[in-house]
C-alpha positions as CSV (number, residue, x, y, z in Angstrom):
1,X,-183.6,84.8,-169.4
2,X,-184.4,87.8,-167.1
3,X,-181.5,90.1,-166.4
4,X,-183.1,90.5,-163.0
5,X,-180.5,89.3,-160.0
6,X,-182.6,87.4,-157.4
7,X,-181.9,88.0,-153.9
8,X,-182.5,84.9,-152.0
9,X,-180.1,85.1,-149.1
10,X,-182.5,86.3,-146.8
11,X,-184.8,83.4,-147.4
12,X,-182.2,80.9,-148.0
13,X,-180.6,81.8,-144.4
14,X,-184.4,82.0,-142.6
15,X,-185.3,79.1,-139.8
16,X,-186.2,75.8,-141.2
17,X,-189.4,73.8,-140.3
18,X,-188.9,71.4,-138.0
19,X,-191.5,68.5,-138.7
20,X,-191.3,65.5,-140.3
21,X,-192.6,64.6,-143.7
22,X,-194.1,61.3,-144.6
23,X,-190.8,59.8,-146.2
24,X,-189.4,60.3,-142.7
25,X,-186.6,63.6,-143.8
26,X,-186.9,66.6,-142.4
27,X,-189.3,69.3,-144.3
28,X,-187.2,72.2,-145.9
29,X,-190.1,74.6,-145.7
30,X,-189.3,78.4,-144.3
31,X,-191.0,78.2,-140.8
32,X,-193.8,80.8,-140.4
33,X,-192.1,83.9,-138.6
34,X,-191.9,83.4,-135.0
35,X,-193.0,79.9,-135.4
36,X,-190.9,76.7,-135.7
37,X,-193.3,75.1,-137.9
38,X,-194.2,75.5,-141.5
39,X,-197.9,77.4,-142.9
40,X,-198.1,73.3,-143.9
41,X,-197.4,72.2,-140.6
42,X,-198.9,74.1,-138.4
43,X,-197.4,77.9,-138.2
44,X,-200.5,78.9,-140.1
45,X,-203.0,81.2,-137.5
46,X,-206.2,79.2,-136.5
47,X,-204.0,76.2,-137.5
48,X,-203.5,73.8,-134.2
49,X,-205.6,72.5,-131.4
50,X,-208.1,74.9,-129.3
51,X,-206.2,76.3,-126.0
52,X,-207.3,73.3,-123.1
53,X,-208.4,70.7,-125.9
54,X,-210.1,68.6,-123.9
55,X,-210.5,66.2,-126.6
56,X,-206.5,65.5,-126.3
57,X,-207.2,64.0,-122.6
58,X,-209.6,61.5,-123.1
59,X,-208.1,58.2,-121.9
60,X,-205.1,59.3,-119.7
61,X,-202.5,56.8,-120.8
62,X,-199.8,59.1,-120.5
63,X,-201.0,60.9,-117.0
64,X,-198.1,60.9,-114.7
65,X,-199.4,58.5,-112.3
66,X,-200.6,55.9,-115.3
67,X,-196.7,56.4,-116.2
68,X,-195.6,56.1,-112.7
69,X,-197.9,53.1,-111.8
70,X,-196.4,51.2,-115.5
71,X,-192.9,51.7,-114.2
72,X,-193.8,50.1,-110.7
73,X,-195.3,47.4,-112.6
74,X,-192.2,46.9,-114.8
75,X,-189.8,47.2,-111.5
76,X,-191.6,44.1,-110.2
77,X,-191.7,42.2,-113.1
78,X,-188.1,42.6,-113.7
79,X,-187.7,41.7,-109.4
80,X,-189.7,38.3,-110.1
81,X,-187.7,37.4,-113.6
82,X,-184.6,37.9,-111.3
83,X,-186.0,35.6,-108.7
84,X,-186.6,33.0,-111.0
85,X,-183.6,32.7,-112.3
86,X,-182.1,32.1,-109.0
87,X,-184.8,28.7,-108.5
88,X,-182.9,27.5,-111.6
């Protein structure tokens, strides 16, 4: 054994990264400084999407008026459910 004391504070006591791994806990990974993530999950540079990734928009499921126009639809629905029940 090395007579050497390890300081370890400062990394023990450094930001955490904040993603998920597979097994569904939380990775205990140092986040990349002035990151939240990991260099695994995503603090690393050039790591990420382009800037205006047009590749991320490509069939606009979750565009505000696809949202909106989903909650109408439910809001109906849930109108005629309550209609029927008062036929019975």
């Amino acid at each position: 054994m090395s007579d050497h004391i390890r300081n370890t504070g400062p990394m023990l006591a450094s930001p955490r990264c904040g993603a998920k791994t597979c097994s569904g806990g939380a990775c205990r990974s140092p986040a990349v400084h002035g990151k939240k993530r990991c260099r695994m999950h995503g603090g690393a540079p050039g790591s990420g999407a382009p800037r205006a990734n047009q590749n991320a928009r490509k069939h606009g499921l979750f565009t505000r008026d696809a949202i909106a126009e989903r909650r109408q639809i439910q809001a109906l629905l849930g109108e005629a459910r309550k209609v029927l029940e008062e036929m019975k």
